[in-house]
PAVEXKE-598635 format. One line per 3 residues: number of its first residue (from 0); for each residue x, y, z of C-alpha. Coordinates in steps of 0.5 Angstrom, whole numbers, padded with zeros to 4 digits. Each point is the difference from the previous one (the first is absolute). Example, Ala and Ser with C-alpha at 12.3 -4.5 7.8 and 13.67 -1.06 7.14 Angstrom:
# PAVEXKE-598635
0> 0025/-0009/0016  0002/0007/-0002 $
END
This chain:
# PAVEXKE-598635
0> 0000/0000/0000  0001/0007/-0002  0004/0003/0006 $
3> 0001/-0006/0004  0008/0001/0003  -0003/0001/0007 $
6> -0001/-0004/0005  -0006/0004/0003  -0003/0000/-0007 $
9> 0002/-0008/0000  -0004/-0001/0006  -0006/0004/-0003 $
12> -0001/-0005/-0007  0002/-0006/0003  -0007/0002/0006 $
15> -0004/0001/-0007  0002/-0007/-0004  0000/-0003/0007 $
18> -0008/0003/0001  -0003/0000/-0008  0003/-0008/0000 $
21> -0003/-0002/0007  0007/-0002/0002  0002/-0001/0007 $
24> 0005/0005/0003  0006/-0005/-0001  -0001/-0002/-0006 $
27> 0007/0002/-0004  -0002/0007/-0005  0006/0002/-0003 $
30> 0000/0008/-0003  0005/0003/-0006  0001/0006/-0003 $
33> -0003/0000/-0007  0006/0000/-0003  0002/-0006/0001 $
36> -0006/-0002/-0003  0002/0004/-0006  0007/-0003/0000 $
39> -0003/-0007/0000  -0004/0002/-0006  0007/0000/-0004 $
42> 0004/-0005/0003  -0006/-0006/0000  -0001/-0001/0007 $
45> 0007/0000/0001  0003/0005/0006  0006/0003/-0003 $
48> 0003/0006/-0003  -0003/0007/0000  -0007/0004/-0003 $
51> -0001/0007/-0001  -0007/0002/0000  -0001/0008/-0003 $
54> -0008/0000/0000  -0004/0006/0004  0005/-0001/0005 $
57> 0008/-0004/-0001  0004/-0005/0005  0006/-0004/-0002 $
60> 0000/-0007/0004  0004/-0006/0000  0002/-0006/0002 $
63> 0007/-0004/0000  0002/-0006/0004  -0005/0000/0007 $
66> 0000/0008/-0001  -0003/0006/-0002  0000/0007/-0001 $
69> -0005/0006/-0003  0001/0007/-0002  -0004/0006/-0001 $
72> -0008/-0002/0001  -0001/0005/0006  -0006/0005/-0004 $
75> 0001/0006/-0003  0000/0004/0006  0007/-0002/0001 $
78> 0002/0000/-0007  -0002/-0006/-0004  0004/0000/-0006 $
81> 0000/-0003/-0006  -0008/0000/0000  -0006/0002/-0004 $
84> -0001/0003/0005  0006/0004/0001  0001/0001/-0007 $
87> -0006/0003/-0001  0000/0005/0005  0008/0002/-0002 $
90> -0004/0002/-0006  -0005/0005/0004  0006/0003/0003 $
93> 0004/0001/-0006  -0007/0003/-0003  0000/0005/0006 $
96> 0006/0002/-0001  0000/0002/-0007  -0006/0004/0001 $
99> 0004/0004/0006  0006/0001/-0005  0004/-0004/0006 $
102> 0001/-0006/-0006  0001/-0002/-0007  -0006/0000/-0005 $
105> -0003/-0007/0000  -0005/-0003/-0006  -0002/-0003/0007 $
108> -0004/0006/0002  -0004/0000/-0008  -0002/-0009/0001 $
111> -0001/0001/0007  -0006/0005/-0001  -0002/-0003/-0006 $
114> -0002/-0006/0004  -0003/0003/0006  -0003/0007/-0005 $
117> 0004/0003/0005  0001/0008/-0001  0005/0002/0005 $
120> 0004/-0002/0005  -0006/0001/0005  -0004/-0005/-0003 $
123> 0006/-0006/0001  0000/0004/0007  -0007/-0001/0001 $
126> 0000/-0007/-0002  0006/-0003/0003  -0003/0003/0007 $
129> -0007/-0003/-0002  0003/-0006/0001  0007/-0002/0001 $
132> -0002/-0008/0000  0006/-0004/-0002  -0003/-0003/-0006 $
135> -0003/0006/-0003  0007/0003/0000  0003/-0006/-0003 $
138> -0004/0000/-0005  0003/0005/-0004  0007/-0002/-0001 $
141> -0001/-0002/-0007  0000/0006/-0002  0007/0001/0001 $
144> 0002/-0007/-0003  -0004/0003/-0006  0003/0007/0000 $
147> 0007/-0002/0000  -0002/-0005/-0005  -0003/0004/-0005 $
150> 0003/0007/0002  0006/-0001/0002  -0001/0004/0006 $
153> 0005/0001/0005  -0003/0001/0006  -0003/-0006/-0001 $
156> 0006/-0004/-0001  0003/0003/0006  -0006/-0002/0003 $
159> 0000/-0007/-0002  0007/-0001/0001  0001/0003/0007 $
162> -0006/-0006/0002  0004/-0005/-0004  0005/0002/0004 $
165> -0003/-0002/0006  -0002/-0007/-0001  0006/-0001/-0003 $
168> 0003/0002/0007  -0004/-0004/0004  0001/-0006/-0004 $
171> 0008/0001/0000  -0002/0000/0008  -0004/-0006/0002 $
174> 0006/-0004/-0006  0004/0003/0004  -0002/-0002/0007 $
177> -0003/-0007/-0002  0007/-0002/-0002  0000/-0002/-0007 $
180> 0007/-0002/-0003  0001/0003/-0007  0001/-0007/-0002 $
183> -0007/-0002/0001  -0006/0000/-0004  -0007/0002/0003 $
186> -0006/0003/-0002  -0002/0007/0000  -0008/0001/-0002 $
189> -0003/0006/-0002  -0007/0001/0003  -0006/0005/0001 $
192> -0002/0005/-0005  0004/0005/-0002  0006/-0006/-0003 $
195> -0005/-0005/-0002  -0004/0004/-0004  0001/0000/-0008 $
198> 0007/0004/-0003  0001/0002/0007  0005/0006/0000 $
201> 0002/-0001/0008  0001/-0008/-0001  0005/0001/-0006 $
204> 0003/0004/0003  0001/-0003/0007  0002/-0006/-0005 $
207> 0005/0003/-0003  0003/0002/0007  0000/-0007/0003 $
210> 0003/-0003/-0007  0006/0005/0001  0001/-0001/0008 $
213> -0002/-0007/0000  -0001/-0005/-0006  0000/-0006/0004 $
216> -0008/0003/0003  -0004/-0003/-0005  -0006/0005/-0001 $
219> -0007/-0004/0000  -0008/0001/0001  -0005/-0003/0004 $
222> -0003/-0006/-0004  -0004/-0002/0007  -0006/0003/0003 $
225> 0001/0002/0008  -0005/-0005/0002  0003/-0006/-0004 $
228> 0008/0003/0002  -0003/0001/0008  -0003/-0008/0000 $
231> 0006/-0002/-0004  0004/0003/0006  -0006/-0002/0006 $
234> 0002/-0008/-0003  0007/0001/0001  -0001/0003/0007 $
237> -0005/-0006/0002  0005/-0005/-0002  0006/0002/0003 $
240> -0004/0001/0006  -0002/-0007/0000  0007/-0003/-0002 $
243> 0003/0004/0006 $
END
């Protein structure tokens, strides 16, 4: 589940499935991070290597040898980039800035009205504060992947570049921490909307980076659904539990 490092949040789930499925109080319930899940979809049920999800919000999460770490994933308020999320809003600052002569000129500001039936600033001020859900948002973000695309603008590479680059970090980290050897071969599955989607301008160029730094990084993407990824997972745990 979404947000679901914590323990006191652990505890929150583990009371709810134990209730909906009319199970004792000691019954074992076992709680993960979606991002498992989504690594798992990539891998075939098998728990190793690295997933990085860019969707509404990102995490970079992996798994080596009995040990896991993660990156980013902690919301917008404490930055979040590398999503659709971040990346649309980079847009509405970079607009802002451009109507206040603080900033270059953007074909952003043009694209981004058009899409709305904005006239001013004001109107992206009104709507931003209307509703600041993180979806609403994330929504927009391909305005700047078609803006550097068919424009060539560069406030939106700028943009895009930037949030690649953050990903790109995390993942340098948690391969880092997770001990991979530069000999070894592991997977690296690319998840949630802004990389899975058609021509996506920010896997490519995510790609382009993992290739250059780490070649042996095989990248893939998910072929499982979550629920059959989670029950391929459930029945290795219940085996192992068994057999020990």
């Amino acid at each position: 589940m979404s947000g679901s490092d914590r323990e006191e949040m652990h505890k929150i789930h583990r009371d709810w499935t134990r209730q909906a499925l009319g199970i004792s109080d000691d019954f074992p319930v076992n709680v993960f991070n979606d991002a498992l899940a989504a690594l798992l979809r990539g891998t075939q049920g098998e728990l190793h290597g690295i997933v990085v999800i860019s969707g509404t919000g990102t995490i970079v999460f992996g798994h080596h040898n009995g040990v896991q770490h993660r990156a980013l994933g902690y919301g917008p308020s404490l930055g979040d980039k590398g999503s659709g999320y971040a990346i649309a809003n980079d847009m509405f600052i970079a607009v802002v800035k451009a109507e206040d002569k603080m900033g270059p000129e953007t074909k952003l500001t043009q694209r981004l009205y058009d899409k709305l039936n904005f006239k001013t600033t004001l109107d992206l001020t009104g709507w931003v504060y209307a509703d600041s859900s993180w979806e609403r948002v994330a929504s927009l973000y391909p305005i700047v992947a078609d803006c550097y695309l068919e424009d060539h603008d560069e406030v939106a590479e700028e943009i895009l570049d930037q949030n690649v680059e953050t990903l790109f970090t995390g993942i340098r980290t948690v391969i880092k921490r997770l001990g991979f050897e530069p000999s070894e071969t592991f997977p690296i599955v690319f998840s949630g909307g802004v990389l899975t989607h058609e021509k996506s301008v920010v896997a490519e160029k995510l790609q382009r980076k993992l290739v250059q730094h780490y070649p042996r990084g095989k990248i893939i993407y998910p072929t499982l659904s979550a629920e059959l990824a989670a029950a391929i997972y459930a029945a290795k745990l219940s085996a192992d539990a068994l057999n020990s």
